[in-house]
Biotite code that builds the C-alpha atoms (Angstrom):
import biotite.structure as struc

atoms = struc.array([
    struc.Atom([-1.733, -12.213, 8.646], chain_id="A", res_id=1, res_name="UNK", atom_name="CA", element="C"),
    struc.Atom([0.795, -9.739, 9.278], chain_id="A", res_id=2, res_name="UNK", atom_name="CA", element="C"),
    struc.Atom([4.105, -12.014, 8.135], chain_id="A", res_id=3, res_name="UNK", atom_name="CA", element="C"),
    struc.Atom([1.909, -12.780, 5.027], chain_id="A", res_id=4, res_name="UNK", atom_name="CA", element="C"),
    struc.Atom([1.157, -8.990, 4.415], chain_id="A", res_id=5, res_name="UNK", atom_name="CA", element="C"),
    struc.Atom([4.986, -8.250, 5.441], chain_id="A", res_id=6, res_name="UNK", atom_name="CA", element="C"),
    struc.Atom([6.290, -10.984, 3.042], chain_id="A", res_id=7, res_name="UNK", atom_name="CA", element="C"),
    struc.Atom([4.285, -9.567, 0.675], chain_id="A", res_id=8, res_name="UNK", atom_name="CA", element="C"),
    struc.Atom([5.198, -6.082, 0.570], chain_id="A", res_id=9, res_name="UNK", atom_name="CA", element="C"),
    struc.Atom([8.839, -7.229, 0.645], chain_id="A", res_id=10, res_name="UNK", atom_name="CA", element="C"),
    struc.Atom([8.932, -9.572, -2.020], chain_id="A", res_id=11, res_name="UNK", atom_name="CA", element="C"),
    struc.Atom([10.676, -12.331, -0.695], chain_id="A", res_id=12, res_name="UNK", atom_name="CA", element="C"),
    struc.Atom([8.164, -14.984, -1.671], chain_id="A", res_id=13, res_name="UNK", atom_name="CA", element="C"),
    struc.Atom([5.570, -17.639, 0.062], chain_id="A", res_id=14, res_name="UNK", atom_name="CA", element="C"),
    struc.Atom([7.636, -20.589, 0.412], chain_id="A", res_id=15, res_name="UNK", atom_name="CA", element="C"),
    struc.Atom([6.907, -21.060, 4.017], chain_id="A", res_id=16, res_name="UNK", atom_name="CA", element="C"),
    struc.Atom([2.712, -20.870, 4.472], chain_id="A", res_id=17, res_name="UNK", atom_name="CA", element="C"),
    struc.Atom([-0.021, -20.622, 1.579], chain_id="A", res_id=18, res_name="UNK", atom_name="CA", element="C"),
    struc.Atom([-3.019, -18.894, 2.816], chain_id="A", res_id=19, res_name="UNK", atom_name="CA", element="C"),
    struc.Atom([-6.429, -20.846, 2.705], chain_id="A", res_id=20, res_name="UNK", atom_name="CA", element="C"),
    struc.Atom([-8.604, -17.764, 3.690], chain_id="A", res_id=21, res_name="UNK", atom_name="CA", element="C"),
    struc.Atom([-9.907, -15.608, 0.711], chain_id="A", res_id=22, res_name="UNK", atom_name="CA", element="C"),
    struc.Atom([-9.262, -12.228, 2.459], chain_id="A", res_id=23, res_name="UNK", atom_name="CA", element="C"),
    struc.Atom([-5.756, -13.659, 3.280], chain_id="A", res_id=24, res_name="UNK", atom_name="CA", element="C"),
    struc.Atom([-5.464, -14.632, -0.234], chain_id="A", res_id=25, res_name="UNK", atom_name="CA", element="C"),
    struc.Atom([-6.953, -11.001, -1.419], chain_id="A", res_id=26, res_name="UNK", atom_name="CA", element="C"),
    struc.Atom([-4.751, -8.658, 0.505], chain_id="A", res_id=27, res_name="UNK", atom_name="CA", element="C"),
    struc.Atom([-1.251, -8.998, -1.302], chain_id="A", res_id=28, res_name="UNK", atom_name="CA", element="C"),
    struc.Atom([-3.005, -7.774, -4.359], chain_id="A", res_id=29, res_name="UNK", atom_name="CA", element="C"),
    struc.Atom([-4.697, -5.056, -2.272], chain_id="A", res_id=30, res_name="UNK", atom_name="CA", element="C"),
    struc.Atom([-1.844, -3.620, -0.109], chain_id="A", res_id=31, res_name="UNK", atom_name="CA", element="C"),
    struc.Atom([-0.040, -1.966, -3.156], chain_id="A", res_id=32, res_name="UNK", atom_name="CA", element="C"),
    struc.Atom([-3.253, -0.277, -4.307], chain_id="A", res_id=33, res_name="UNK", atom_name="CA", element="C"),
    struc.Atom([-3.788, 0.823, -1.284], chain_id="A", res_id=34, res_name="UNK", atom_name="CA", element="C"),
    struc.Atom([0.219, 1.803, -0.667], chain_id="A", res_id=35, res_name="UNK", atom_name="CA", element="C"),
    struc.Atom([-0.076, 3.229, -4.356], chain_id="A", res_id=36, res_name="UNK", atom_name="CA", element="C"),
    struc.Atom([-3.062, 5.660, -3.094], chain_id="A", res_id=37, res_name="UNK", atom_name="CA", element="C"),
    struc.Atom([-2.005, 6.416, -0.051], chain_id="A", res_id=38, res_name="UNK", atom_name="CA", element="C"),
    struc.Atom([1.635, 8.371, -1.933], chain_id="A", res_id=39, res_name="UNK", atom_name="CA", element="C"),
    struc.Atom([-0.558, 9.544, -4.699], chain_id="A", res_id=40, res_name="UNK", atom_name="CA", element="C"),
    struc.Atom([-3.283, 11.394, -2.076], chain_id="A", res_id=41, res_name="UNK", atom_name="CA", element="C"),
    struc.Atom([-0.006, 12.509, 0.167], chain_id="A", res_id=42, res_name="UNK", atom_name="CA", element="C"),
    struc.Atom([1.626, 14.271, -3.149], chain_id="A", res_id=43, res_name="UNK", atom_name="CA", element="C"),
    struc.Atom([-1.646, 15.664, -4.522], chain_id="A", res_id=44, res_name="UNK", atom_name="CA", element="C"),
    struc.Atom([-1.728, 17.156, -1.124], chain_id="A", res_id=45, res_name="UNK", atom_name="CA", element="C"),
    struc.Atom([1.509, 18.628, -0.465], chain_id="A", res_id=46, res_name="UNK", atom_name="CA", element="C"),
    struc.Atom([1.264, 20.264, -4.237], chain_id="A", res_id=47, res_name="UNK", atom_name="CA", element="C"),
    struc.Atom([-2.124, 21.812, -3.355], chain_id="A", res_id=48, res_name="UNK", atom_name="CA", element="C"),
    struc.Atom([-0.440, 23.543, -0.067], chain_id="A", res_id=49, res_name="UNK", atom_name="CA", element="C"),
    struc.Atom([2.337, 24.598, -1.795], chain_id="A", res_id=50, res_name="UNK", atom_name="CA", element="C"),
    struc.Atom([-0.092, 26.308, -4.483], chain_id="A", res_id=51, res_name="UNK", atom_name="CA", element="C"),
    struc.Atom([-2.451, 27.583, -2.100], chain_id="A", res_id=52, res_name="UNK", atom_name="CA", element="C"),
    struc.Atom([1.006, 29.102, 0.044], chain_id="A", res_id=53, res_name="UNK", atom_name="CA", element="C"),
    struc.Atom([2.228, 30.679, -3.168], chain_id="A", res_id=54, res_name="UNK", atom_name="CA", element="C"),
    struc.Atom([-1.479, 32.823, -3.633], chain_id="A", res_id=55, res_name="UNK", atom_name="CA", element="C"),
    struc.Atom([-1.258, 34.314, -0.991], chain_id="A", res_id=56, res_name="UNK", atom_name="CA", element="C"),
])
């Protein structure tokens, strides 16, 4: 699971295994949601300290 998840996030392609499990099969298309999210959530964050820093 994780050389699938690494290959995936790396783009180099599946021409070594094919995955037969549905979750295996589901998580390339959930790992840059998630990655997408998780920089999104960090920004929104840092922006809202910065404001809040600035008020006082």
């Amino acid at each position: 699971m994780l050389y699938f998840s690494l290959t995936s996030l790396t783009t180099t392609g599946y021409g070594d295994i094919t995955p037969v499990d549905p979750f295996a099969r589901s998580l390339p298309n959930l790992e840059p949601v998630v990655g997408q999210f998780f920089i999104a959530i960090t920004v929104a964050r840092l922006v809202t300290m910065e404001i809040a820093d600035r008020r006082r």
